[in-house]
C-alpha positions as CSV (number, residue, x, y, z in Angstrom):
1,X,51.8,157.5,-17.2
2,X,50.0,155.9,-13.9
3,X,51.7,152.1,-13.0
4,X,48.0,150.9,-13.1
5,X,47.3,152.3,-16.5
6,X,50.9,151.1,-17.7
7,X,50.3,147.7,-16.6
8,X,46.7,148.0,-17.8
9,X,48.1,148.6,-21.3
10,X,50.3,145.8,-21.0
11,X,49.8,142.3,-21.9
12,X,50.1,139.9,-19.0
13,X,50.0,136.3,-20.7
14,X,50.5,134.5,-24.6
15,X,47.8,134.1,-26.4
16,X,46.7,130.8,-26.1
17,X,48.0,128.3,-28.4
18,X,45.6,125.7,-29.3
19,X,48.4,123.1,-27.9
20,X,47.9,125.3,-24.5
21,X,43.9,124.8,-24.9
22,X,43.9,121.6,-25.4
23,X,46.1,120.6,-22.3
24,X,44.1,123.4,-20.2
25,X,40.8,121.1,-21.3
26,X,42.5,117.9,-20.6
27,X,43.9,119.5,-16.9
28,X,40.6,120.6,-16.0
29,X,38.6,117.3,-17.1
30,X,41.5,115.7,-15.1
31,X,40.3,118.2,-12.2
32,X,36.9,117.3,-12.4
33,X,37.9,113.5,-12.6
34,X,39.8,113.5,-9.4
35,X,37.5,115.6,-7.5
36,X,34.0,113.0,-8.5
37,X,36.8,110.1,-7.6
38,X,37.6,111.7,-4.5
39,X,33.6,112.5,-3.4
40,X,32.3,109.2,-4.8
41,X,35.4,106.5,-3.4
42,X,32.9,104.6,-1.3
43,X,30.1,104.4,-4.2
44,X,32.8,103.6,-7.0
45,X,34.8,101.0,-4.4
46,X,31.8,98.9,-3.6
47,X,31.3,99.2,-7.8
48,X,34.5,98.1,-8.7
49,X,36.2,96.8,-5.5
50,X,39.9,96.5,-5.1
51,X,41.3,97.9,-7.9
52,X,39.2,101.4,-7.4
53,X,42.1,102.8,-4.4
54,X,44.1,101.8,-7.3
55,X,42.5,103.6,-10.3
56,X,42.0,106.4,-7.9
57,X,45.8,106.7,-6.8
58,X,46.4,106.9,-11.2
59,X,44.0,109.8,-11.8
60,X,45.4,111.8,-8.5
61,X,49.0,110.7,-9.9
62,X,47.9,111.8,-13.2
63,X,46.3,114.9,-12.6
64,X,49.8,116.3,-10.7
65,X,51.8,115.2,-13.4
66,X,49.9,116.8,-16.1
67,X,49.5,120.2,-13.6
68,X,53.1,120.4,-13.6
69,X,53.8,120.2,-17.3
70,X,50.7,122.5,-18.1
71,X,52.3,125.1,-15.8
72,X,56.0,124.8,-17.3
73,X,54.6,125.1,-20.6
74,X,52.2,127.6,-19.8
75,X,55.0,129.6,-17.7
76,X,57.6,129.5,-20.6
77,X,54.9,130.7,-23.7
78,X,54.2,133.2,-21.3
79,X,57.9,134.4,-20.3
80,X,58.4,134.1,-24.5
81,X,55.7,136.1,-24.8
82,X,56.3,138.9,-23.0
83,X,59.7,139.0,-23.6
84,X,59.0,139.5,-27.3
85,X,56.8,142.0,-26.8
86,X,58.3,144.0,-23.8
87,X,61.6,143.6,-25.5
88,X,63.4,141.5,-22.5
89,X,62.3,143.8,-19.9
């Protein structure tokens, strides 16, 4: 059999638990969040004044932290995954 119809055949990732969905929501609202904070600092800082370098610094700080759980949790259902069906390949 062809490698591309092999790997084509072959499941590349876990199904998605809904533990997995729900942090791939909450990473990408977190996404969204940091990018309108980001665009809209001057807007939201003459809003909210001192504290918003502050409030911005949390959801950057926030967003990385949950990126790198997301990934090692995503990374380790997938690696489970595959192991149990590809038998340990």
């Amino acid at each position: 059999m062809p490698l591309w119809l092999d790997l084509l055949r072959t499941p590349m990732a876990a199904p998605e638990t809904p533990v997995l969905r729900r942090m791939r929501f909450t990473w990408q609202a977190l996404c969204l969040t940091s990018a309108l904070v980001v665009g809209l600092f001057s807007p939201l800082r003459h809003a909210i004044g001192r504290v918003a370098p502050i409030g911005a610094a949390l959801i950057l700080f926030a967003t990385a932290a949950h990126t790198c759980l997301y990934l090692l949790r995503k990374q380790r259902a997938d690696r489970a995954f595959l192991e149990s069906v590809g038998g340990g390949e």
